[in-house]
N, C-alpha and C positions, 0 to 999 in steps of 0.2 A: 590460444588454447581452444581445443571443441567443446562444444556443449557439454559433454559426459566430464569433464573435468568441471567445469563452470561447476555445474550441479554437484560435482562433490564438494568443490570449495566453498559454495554459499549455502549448502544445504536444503537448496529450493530445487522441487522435481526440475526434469526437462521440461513435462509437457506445460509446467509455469512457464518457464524461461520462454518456453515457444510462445507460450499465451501473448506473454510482456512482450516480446518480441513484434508478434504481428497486432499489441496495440498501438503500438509504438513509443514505449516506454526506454525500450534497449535496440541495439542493430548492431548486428553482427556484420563480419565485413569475409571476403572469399578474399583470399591470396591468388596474387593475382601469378605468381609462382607457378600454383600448382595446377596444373590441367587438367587431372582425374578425376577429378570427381568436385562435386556442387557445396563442401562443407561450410559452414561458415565459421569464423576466428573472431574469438575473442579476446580482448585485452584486459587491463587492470582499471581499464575507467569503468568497465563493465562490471564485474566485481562489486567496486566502489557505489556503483549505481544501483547492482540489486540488495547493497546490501543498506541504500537509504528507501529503498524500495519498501523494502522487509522493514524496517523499522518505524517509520511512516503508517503503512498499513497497521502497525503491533499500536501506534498510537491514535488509531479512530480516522486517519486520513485514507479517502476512496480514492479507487485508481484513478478516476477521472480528477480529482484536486491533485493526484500526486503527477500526471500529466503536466498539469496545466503550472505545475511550480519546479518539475526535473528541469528542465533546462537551467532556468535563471538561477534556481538553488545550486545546482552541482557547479555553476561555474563562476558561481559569485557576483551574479548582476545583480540580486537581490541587497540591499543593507543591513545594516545588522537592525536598527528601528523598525523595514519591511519585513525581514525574517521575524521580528518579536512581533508585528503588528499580525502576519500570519497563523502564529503560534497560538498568539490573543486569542484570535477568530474563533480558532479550533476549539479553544477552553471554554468561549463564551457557549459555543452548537454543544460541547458535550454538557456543561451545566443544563444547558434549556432540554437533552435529551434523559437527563439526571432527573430532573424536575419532571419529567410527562413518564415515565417509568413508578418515581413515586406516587405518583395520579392512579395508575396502573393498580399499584400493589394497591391501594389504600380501595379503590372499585373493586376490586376480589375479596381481599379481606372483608367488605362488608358482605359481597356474595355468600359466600364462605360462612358466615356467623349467620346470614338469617337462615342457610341450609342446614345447619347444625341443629337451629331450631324448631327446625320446618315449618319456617314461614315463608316458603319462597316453592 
């Protein structure tokens, strides 16, 4: 399939897919068929791929960790204990990211309270 289909079926723009594309997340491949022109083709591991892409990103993972785990994820070199050990990882950075956010709130709220008083 071309790009313009890709992007309807996954619901991710083109100019993503291009993005993914030249970070080297995805790679589209030219038929070697056709002569006219420069398109690239995609498959259903492609598909498959932006759509742990998409879902990865929806759970706190950057492109650059979703790089560095598409391979061995999508083809199953990983184990099921290395995927959970993964997983782990992720929960542990968003706790300690959970944790420095409530730090966050708790230094404004007190902003907040001495300006209300105007003591600040």
């Amino acid at each position: 399939m071309l790009i313009h289909e890709l992007s309807k079926r996954t619901g991710i723009t083109i100019h993503t897919i291009r993005f993914y594309e030249k970070s080297g997340l995805i790679q589209g491949k030219r038929d070697a068929h056709v002569k006219s022109n420069n398109y690239f083709h995609y498959d259903e591991d492609t598909v498959e791929k932006l759509a742990l892409i998409r879902d990865a990103k929806s759970i706190g993972f950057t492109l650059r960790e979703i790089g560095q785990l598409m391979d061995a994820w999508f083809t199953n070199q990983l184990s099921i204990p290395e995927k959970i050990a993964v997983l782990d990882e992720k929960l542990e950075s968003i706790d300690e990211k959970i944790k420095q956010l409530m730090e966050m709130k708790a230094t404004i709220s007190e902003f907040k309270k001495r300006v209300e008083t105007e003591s600040c």
